[in-house]
C-alpha positions in Angstrom: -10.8 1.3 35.0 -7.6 2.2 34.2 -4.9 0.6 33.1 -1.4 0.3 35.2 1.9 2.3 33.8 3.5 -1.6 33.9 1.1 -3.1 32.0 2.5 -4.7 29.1 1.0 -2.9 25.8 1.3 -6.4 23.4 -0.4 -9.7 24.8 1.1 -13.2 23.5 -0.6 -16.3 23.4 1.1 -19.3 22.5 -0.4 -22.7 21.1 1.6 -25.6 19.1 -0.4 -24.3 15.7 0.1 -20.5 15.8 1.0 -17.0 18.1 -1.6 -14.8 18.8 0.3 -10.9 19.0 -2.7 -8.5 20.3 -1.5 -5.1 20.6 -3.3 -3.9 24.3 -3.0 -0.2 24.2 -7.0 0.0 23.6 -6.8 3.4 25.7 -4.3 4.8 22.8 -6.3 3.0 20.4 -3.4 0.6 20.0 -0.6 3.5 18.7 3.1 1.9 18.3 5.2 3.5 20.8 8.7 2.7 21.5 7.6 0.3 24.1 5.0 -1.6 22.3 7.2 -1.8 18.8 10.0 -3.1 20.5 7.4 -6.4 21.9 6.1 -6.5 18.5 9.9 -7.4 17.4 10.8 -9.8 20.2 8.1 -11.8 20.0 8.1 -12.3 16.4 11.7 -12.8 16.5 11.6 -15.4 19.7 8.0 -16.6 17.0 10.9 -17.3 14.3 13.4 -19.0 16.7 10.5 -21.4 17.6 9.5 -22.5 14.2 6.1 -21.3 14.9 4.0 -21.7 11.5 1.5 -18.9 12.0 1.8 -15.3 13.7 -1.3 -13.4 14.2 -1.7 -9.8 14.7 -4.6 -8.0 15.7 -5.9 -5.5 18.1 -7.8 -4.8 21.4 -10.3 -2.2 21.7 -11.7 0.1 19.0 -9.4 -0.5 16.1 -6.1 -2.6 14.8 -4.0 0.6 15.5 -4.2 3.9 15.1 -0.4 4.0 13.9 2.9 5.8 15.4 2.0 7.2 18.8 2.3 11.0 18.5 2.0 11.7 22.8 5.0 13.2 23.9 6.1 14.7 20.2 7.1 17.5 22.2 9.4 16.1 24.4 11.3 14.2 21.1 14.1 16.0 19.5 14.2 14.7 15.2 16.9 12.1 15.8 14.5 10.5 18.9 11.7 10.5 15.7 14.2 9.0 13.0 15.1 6.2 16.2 11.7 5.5 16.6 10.4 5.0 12.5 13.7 3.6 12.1 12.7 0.7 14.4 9.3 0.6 12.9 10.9 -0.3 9.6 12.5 -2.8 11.2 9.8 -4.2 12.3 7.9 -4.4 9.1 10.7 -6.3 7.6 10.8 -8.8 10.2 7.4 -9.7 9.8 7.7 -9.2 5.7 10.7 -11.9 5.7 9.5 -14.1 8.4 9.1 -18.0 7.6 5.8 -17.9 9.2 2.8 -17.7 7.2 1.9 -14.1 9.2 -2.1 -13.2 9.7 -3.3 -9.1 10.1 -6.8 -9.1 11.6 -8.0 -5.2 11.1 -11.0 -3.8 12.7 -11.2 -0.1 12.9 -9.8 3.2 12.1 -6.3 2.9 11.3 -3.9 5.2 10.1 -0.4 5.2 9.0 2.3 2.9 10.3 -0.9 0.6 11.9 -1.6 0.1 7.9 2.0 -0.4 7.1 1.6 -3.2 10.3 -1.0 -4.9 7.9 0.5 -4.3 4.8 3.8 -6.0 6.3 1.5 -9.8 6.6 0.9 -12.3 4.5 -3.1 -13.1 4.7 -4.5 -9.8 5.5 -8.3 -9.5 6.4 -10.4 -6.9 7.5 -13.7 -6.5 9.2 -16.8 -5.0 6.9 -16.2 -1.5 9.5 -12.0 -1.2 8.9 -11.1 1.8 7.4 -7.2 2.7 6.5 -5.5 6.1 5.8 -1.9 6.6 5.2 -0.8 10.3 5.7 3.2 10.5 6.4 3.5 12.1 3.3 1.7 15.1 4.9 4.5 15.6 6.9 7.8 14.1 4.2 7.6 10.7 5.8 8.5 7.9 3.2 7.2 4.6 5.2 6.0 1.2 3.9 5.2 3.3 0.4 6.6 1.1 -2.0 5.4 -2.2 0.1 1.9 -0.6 -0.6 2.6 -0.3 -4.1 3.7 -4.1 -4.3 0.0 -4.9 -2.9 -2.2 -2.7 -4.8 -0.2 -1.3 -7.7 1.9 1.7 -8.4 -0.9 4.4 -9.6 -3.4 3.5 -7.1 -0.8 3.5 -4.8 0.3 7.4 -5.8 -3.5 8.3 -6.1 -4.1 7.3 -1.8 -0.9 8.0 -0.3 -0.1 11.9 -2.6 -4.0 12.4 -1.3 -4.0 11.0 2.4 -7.0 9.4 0.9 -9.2 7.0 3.6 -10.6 3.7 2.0 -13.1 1.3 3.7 -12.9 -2.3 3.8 -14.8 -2.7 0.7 -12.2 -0.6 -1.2 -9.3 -2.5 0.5 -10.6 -6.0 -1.0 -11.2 -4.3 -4.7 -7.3 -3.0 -4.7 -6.2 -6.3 -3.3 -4.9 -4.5 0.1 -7.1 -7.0 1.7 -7.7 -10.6 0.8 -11.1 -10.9 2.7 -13.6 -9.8 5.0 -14.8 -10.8 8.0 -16.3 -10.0 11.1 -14.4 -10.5 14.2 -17.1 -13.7 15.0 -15.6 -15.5 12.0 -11.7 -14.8 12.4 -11.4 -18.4 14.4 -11.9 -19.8 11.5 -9.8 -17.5 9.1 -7.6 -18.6 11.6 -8.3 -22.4 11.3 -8.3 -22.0 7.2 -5.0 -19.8 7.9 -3.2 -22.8 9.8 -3.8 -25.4 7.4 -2.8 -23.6 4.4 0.6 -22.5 6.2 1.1 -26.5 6.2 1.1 -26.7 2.6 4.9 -26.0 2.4 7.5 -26.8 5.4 9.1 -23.7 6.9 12.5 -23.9 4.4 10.2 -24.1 1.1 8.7 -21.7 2.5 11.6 -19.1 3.3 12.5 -19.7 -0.2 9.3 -19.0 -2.0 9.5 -15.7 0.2 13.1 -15.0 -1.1 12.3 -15.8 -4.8 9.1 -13.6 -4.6 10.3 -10.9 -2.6 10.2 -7.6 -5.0 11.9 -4.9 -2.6 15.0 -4.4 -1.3 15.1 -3.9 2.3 18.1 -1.7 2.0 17.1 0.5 -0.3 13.4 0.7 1.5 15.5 1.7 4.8 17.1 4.2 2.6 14.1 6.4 1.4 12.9 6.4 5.1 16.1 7.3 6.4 16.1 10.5 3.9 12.6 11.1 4.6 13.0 11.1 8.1 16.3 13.0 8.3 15.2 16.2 7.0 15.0 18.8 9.6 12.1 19.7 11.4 10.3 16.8 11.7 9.1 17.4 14.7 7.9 20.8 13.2 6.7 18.9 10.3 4.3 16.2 12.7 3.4 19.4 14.8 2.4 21.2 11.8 0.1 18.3 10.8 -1.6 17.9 14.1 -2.7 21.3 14.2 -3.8 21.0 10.6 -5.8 18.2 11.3 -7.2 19.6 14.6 -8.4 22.5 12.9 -10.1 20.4 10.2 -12.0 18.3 12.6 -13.4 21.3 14.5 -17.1 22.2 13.6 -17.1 25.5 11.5 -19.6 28.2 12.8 -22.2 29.3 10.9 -21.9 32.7 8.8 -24.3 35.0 10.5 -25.6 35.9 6.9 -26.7 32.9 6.6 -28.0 31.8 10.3 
């Protein structure tokens, strides 16, 4: 069936203990357009106004997300693509600084700024089949880098993003990227485990734990994407990429020498 133009692409459920965010674009395999970025903010911002001690993100569908949504890239001129991962940034630093102890459930395939999505929370677990690749640097994009370099350290950091490299869900506990696994049958009870430990420490201690632990600057983080981003032809640049990676994934012909 498919799914109505007006159907909202991020699902909230509320309860007294925690926010469920599920991002419901499973027939884009959960890709942050404008649209579904701009819900992600709202609702952890409105999340923040209400106190609300944990947030949780996951996914509908095949996969977390399969990052920025590249339909339409030719209808976007460079400044509509500096907008967009402008906003994106902006979204990972809401959830980064948010009070709320924040939850990533991964399951999947997912690629660049759906990894930064995870990178961005707290308690961070993945299913046994989640795999993660981060490629913006394939096309000069500077997103959520040094964030990922917080989690896993600087030179495995440089080794996966200069390389585009993919690593499973077993790699992503060994670097630290994740904190666990689990299959998507035991997440109620992450979740459970996840609510009482977010009641350790009121909402102020909290913030300032956050504050005092924080290593990046938010500023200077906007900065690098900002320059990244602002180089033209980054259309060009994504366009480029796609047609790299198209040709890649098509199945090479046998040589007739060797048929």
């Amino acid at each position: 069936m498919s799914r109505s133009a007006s159907t909202p692409p991020l699902r909230v459920d509320r309860s007294a203990s925690h926010w469920t965010l599920t991002l419901d674009r499973p027939h884009a395999l959960n890709a942050l357009d404008a649209e579904l970025v701009e819900a992600l903010l709202q609702a952890f911002e409105q999340a923040i106004d209400a106190q609300v001690p944990v947030v949780v993100l996951q996914g509908s569908g095949r996969c977390f997300s399969a990052g920025f949504d590249l339909g339409g890239l030719q209808a976007c001129s460079d400044g509509d693509l500096l907008l967009r991962f402008v906003r994106i940034e902006t979204l990972l630093q809401t959830i980064a600084s948010a009070p709320c102890l924040s939850v990533a459930f991964a399951h999947g395939r997912n690629f660049g700024a759906g990894v930064d999505l995870v990178a961005a929370c707290d308690l961070r677990v993945a299913a046994p089949d989640a795999s993660f690749r981060m490629p913006g640097l394939q096309f000069g994009l500077v997103l959520g880098s040094a964030r990922f370099a917080r989690i896993v350290g600087t030179r495995q950091a440089q080794r996966l993003l200069e390389t585009s490299a993919t690593f499973d869900a077993g790699q992503a506990l060994a670097d630290g990227f994740v904190e666990r696994l689990a299959a998507p049958q035991q997440w109620p009870e992450v979740l459970r485990q996840a609510v009482a430990r977010s009641n350790a420490l009121p909402q102020p201690s909290r913030r300032l734990l956050r504050q005092a632990l924080q290593g990046g600057n938010g500023d200077s983080e906007l900065a690098a994407l900002v320059r990244s981003a602002a180089a033209p032809g980054l259309r060009q640049r994504m366009q480029e990429y796609l047609r790299t990676t198209a040709a890649a994934a098509r199945p090479k012909m046998p040589d007739r020498d060797s048929a």
